[in-house]
Structures are given as C-alpha cells and as structure tokens.
N, C-alpha and C positions, 0 to 999 in steps of 0.2 A: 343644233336647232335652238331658237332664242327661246321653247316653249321650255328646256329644259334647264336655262337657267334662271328662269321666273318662278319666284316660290309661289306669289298667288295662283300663278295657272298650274303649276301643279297640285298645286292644295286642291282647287277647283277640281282640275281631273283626276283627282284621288277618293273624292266625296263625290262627284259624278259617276263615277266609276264604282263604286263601294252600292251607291245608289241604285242606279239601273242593274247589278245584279244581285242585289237583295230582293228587291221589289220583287223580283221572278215569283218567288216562293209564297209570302204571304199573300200573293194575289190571287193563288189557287186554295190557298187553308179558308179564306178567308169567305169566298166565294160557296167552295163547296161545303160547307160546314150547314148552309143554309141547303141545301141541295140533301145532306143525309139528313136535317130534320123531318124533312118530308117523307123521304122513302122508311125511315123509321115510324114516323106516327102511320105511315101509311100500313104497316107493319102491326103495330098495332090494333089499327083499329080494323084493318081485314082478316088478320091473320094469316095473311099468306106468307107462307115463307121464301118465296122468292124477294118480296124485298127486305129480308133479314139478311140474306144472303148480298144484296147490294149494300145492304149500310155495312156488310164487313167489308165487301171486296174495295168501295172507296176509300172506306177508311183507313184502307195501307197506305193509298197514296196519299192519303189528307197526311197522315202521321212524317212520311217520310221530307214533305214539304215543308212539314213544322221545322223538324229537324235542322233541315238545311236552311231555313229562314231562323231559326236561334242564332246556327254559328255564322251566318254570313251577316246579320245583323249587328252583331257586337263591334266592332269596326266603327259602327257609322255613329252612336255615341261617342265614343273615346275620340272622335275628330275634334267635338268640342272644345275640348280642354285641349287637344295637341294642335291643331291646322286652326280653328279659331278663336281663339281664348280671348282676345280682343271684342270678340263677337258677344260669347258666352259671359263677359264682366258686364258689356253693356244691357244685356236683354236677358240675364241670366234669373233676376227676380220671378219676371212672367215663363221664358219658355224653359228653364228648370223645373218648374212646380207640373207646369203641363207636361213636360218628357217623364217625370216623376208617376204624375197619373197615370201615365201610359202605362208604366212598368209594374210598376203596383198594385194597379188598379184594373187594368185588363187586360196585360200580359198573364200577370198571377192566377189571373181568373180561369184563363183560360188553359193553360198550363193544371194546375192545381185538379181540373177536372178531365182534363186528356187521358189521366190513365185510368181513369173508370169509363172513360165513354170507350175505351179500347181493349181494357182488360176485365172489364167488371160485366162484363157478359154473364157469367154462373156465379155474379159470386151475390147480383143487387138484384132487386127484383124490378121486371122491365119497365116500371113506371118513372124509377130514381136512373134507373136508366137512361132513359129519354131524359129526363132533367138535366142530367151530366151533360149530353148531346147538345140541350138547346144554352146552357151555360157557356160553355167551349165558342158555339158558337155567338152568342153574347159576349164573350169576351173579345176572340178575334176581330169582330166589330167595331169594339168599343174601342182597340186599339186604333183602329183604323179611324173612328173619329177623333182621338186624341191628336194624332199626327198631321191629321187633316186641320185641326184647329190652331197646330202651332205653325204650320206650311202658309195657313191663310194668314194666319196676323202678319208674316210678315210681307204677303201679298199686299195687306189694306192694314196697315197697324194703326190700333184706337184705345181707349180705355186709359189714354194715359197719357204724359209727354217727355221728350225728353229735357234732361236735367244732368248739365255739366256730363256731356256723353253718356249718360244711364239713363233706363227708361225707365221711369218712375209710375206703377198702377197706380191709379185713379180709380178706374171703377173696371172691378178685376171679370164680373160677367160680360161689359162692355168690350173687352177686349178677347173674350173667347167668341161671343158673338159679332166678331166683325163681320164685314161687307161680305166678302167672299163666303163665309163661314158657311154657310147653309147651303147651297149649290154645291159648293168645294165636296163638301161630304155626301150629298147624294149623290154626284155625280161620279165621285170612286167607285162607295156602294156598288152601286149599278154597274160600276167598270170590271170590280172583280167580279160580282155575280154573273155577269153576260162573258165573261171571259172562261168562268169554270163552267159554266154550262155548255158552252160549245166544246169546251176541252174533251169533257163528261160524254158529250155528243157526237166528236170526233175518233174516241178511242171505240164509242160502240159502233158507230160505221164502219171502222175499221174490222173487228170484229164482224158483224156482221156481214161485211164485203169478201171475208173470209171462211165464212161458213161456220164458224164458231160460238156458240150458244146463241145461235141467232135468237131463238123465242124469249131468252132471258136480256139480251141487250137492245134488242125492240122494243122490250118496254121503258128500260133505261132512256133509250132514245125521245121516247112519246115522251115521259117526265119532262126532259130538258128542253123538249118542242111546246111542250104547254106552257112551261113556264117563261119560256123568251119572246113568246107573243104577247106579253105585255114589257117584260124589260128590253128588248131591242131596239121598240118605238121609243120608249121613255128616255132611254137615254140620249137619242139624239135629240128629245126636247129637251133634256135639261144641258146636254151640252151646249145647245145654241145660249140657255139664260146664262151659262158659264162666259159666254162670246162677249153675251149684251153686257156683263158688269166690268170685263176689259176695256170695252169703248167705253163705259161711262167713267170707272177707276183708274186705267192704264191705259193711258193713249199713246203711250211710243210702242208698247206692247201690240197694239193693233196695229200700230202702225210697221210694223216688222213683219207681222204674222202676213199682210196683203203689199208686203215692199213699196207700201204707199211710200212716196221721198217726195209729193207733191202737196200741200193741205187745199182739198174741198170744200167748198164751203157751202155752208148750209143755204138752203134754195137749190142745191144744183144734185145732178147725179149724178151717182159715181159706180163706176165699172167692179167688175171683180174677176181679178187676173187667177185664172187656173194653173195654167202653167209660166213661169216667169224667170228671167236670167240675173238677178237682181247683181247690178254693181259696186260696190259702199265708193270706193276712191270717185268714180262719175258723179257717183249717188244719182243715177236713170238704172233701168232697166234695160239691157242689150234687145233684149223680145220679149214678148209677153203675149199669151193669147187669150183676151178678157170675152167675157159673157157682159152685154149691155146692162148697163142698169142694174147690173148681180149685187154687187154690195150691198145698193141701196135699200135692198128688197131683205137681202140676208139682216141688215141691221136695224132695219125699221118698218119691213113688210111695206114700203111703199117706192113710188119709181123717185121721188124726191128727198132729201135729206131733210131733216129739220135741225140739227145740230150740226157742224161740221168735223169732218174727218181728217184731223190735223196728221199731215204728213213729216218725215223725217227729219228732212230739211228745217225744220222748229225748230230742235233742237242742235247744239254742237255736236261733233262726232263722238268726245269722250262722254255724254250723255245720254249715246244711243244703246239700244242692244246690240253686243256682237252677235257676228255670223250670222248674217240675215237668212242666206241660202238655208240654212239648218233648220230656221225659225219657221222659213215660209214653208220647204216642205213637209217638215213636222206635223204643221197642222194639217196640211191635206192629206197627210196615209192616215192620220188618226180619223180625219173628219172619211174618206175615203172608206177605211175598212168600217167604219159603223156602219155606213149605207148599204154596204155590202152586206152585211152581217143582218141587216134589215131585209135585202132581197133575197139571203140566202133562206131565212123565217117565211117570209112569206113563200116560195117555192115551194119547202118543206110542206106548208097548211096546205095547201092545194092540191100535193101529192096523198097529204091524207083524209084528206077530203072525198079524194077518189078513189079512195080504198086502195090505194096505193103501197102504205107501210102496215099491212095487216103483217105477223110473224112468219106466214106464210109465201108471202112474195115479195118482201122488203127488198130483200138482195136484189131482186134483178132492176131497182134503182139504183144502179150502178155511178150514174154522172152525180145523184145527188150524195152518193155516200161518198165519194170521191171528194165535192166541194166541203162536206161539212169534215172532213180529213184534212183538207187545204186552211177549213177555217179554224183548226183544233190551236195552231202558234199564235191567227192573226190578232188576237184580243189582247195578249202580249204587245205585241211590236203596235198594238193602237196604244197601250198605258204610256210604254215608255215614251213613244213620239208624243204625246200629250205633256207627259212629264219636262220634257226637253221642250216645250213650249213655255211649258207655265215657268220652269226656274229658270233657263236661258233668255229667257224674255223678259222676266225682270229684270235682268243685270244691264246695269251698269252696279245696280245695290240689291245690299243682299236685305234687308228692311228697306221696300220701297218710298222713296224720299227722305227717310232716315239716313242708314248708315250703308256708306260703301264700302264693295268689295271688298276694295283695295286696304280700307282701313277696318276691315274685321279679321282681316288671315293675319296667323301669326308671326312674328320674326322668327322666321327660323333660314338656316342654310339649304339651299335649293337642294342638296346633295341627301342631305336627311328626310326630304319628302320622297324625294326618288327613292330611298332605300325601302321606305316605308311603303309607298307604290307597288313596287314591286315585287315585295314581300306576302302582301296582298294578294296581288294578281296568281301568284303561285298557287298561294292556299285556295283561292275560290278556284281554279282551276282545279284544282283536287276534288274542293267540293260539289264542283259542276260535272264533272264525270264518275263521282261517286252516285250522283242523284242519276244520270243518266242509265251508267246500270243497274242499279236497282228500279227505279223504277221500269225501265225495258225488262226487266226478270219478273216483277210485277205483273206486267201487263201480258207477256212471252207466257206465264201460268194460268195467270186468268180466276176467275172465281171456283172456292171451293162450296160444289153443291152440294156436298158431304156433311160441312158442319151439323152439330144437334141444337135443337131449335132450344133453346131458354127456357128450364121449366118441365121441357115433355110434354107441355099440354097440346103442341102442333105436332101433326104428323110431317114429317121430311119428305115433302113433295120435290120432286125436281122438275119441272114441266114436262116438256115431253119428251125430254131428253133422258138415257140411263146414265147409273153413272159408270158402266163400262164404256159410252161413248163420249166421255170426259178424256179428253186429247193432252196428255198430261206431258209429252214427252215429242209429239212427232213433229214432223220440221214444217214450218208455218209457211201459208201458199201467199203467194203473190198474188194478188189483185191484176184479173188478166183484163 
C-alpha cells in the first residue's frame, strides 16, 4: 500500500490514531467531575446520604478514566519532538509555553487533588473535601481549555507572524485569544459535559431496566435530565456559531464539509445536500439529495446569501482537503447525534412531566430506558466525528495558511513510524480492554450502600432498599 510507504501519512495516522483514542478518556473525567460537584454539595447541603453514596460510586469510574487517559496521553506529546519536529521548531515558542500550561498548570492541579477527593473521605473534613472535588474538577477543565487554545491557534493563527519559518509572538494574549478561541472551548465544555451526562444516564437506565437499585439511580437519572435541558440545546447553538466562523475563517473547510466543488455567489441560494456521493477526481457529486434553500438558511437564517459560498473548484487539488467523503459525513453523525440527543431530552421532560419517572414506575419506560442506553457511546462517536472535521478539514496545513503538512512531519524512514504505530496500537489495545474490564466489574457491582457517612453525624439510610437485597453476586438480567 503507497499509505505505508509515506512517512507523512503515517505520522498523520499515528497522531490521528494516538488522538481519537485518548480523547476517549478525558472526555468522561472531564465532563463528569462537573456532574460529582453537584451530587456532592447536594450532599452536603441535604444531608442525605444517598448522594454520598453517588459521589463515591462515580468517582471509581471518574478515577479509572484518569488513569487510562494519563497513559494513553503520553504518546501524543513526545510526537512533537519525534513525528514533527519541523513543526515544533517553527511554533514551538507559542505552543510549548501553552502545552507547558497545560501540564503544569492544570494537569497538576488536578492530579495533585485526585487523591483527596478520592481517598480523603475520613481523613478531611467535608468542606476541604468538596474543595478537592471542585479543584480536580477546575483543573480537568483548565486542561481542556489549554488544549483547546493551542488546537484553535492553529485553526486561525494571530498574535504574531512568521519570520524566516518561526513564528514570532507579537502579542502573546492575542494569540491565545484567537478567532476560534472562544467557541472552540465552549463548545468541547459542553461536548464532554452532554457526553458524561448521557453516559451517567445511560448506565442508570440500564440499571434501572434491570431492576437494580432502581430508587437510587432514578435519582441519578433525574440529576443528569435536569442538567441536559439546558446543555443539549446549548450546544447545538454554539455548534452552529462554531459552523458560522468556518465560513467566515475557512472556506475550503466549509466547502468540504457540504462537498460544495461549485462557488455560489452571493444574491443567490444555495441548497444543502444531506446525503451526497462526492467525487474529488470528477470533482461533482455522483447524487446528492439536497433540502432547497437549506444552507442558505443554515448559514445566514435567510433564503438568499449575502456573501458567497465559494466552492472547491477555487482552489487546486493540492490545496484542497483530503477525503471529502470523511469530511462530509463526519459533520452530519456529529451534527446528527446532537439533534438526537436533543429529542432524546426532550422525550425524557415529557415523560416526567407525567409522572412518568417517579422511582416507582420508572422501569416500565422501557423504550426510553433503552434509547438513553443507545445514547450512553453516542456523544463519543459525535466528539470524535467533530474532531475528524475540525483537523481533517484543515489539511492541506497543519497552521492554517501558515505551514504545511508536508513541511511540519519529520524526516524519518517510513519503516520507523510503522514500528512506532504499531507498538502503540498494541499497548492501547491493552489499555482498552484493561479499561473495559474494569470498568464492566464496576458497574457488574454497582454501588456500595454500606459505606459510613463522614463524621457519623448522618445516619446510613439506604432508601428503601436493605442491604440484604444488595445483589452482590447474582447473574445480571437481560433487559426483556
């Protein structure tokens, strides 16, 4: 295959690869960390011990995600200096200092207080407790805009120019605050927190569909239904402002994303193709089955264009983005499961509206506990199809208009990225079904309603459950 004697396309799919499965992990720590501050103060300030009992039970799986997002992370710095060192000499002033912040600054952070928000149960009193909790969670954040800040510059890179190949700061806030900058990071936010919440919501359906402390993950469930009727909507409004700075920043990017290969021009309307067969060597489209007037509406709320929507064909082929098919339908599972993930919220409201998810007859919504099981992977498979937008869709450059691909990967022998590939691929394969069992053992256990509350000053209520009918061992029912 000529992919495997190209060092850049391997390098590329060695950092794509490294990429999409690290992301796995931080996307759940990151999300749900915001998810136990609540059920913790909630904790607090009710004193009920049923949500003591939930900041522990998440907290195994938060810990275990750390875990596996520590070591599968490590990889994807050291590309730097191995896969693109060309890269790293040009842009190394700005995106060293910001990968730097990341590590230091709120990695550390959050690291640093992990084992007290997990082991300092009897040892801190519940106040510095909670602190640990919302730090941790302050950090995994903070991480999350660090990376989001260094991703964006080289989406819209500012603050500075180049100089004899190096990018030289100019004005080093201008450059954290680029174009994308603000979007870019609310709109992860929002992607891990809607992503751990259905997760969150999908394990206790399952549960729940199971007959398994129903009355304890009913509530669980209500938590993550209160809180996504305001993030479900949100994010597809900020996704679309994500869309609107494409068109305005990156217009072969838009133009891939809707296999536009024709440029519109302004006064006129333009269609929006749903599903499409896109050709690059024709450069048409074999089929296509468009919605009138849909782009026009999606890009500027109105049936006419005011700017034009310059098509493929602008540009040369080595200009363009590869893999358009990828490109195009990337963005409709992402764009796809959010709407979904909006109907699935609203269903939910409706059902408890109607007294529908009282603990008492939860279960016998069957279809809905089923769909939010169905949606427990899909917030995943919407990150990364976004991700595979946003960096696939830059390329032809990996600093857009700045520096290409081609001339950021390192010289190396195709045969030594292979080796490295592969070596990779192995160990996250370990790691990936090391995380599968455990977490399956996790969740196969389930919460302990036994633990002692903090202090003694709560009595160990278990709802209305005993804890002789705590199912510790017997063989788990299938959802009939």
């Amino acid at each position: 295959m000529e992919i495997l004697s190209n060092t850049v396309a391997l390098s590329r799919l060695q950092f794509a690869f490294t990429a999409i499965f690290h992301m796995i992990w931080p996307v759940l720590t990151t999300g749900m960390s915001i998810y136990l501050i609540v059920v913790e103060g909630l904790w607090l300030k009710t004193k009920n011990p049923t949500y003591y009992h939930h900041a522990r039970f998440w907290s195994k799986l938060y810990l275990l995600n750390f875990g596996i997002g520590v070591a599968s992370g490590l990889p994807m710095g050291f590309q730097f200096g191995t896969n693109w060192a060309p890269l790293s000499e040009a842009v190394g002033d700005f995106l060293g200092s910001i990968l730097g912040f990341e590590g230091s600054m709120a990695f550390m952070l959050e690291a640093s207080f992990l084992g007290i928000m997990m082991f300092g149960w009897e040892r801190v009193p519940p106040v510095i407790h909670y602190l640990a909790t919302i730090l941790v969670a302050f950090g995994a954040n903070l991480s999350t805009f660090w990376i989001l800040v260094a991703n964006s510059w080289f989406q819209t890179p500012s603050g500075g120019q180049m100089v004899n190949g190096k990018f030289i700061v100019d004005d080093y806030f201008q450059a954290i605050l680029n174009p994308f900058m603000v979007n870019s990071v609310l709109h992860m936010f929002l992607a891990t927190l809607e992503t751990s919440l259905f997760v969150i919501g999908g394990i206790s359906a399952w549960y729940i569909l199971n007959n398994r402390y129903q009355e304890f993950f009913s509530k669980s469930f209500k938590i993550v239904l209160a809180i996504s009727i305001f993030v479900a909507p949100v994010q597809v409004l900020i996704g679309h402002a994500s869309g609107d700075q494409v068109y305005h920043y990156q217009p072969t990017k838009l133009a891939a994303i809707e296999a536009q290969w024709e440029t519109i021009p302004a006064g006129e309307s333009a269609n929006w193709s749903i599903l499409a067969s896109p050709n690059g060597k024709a450069e048409k489209n074999d089929w296509e089955i468009s919605i009138p007037n849909g782009l026009s509406y999606i890009l500027e709320l109105k049936p006419k264009l005011s700017d034009p929507v310059l098509g493929l064909k602008e540009w040369k082929p080595e200009n363009r983005p590869p893999m358009i098919p990828l490109i195009f339908y990337s963005f409709r599972i992402m764009a796809g499961i959010g709407f979904f993930l909006v109907g699935l919220m609203l269903w939910s409201i409706l059902q408890w509206l109607r007294g529908k998810l009282n603990a008492n007859n939860i279960n016998q919504q069957k279809w809905l506990l089923r769909a939010w099981i169905l949606a427990a992977p899909l917030g995943y498979l919407a990150i990364e199809s976004g991700w595979i937008v946003r960096c696939v869709g830059r390329q032809p450059w990996t600093v857009y208009g700045q520096i290409r691909t081609t001339d950021a990967a390192s010289h190396l022998e195709p045969s030594e990225v292979l080796f490295s590939l592969s070596v990779i691929a192995l160990l996250y394969s370990v790691l990936f079904v090391s995380a599968m069992f455990f977490g399956s053992r996790i969740i196969r256990k389930g919460p302990d309603l036994t633990l002692p509350i903090p202090g003694g000053e709560i009595k160990t209520v278990i709802a209305t459950e005993s804890v002789s009918h705590i199912p510790d061992s017997r063989p788990l029912e299938t959802p009939q």
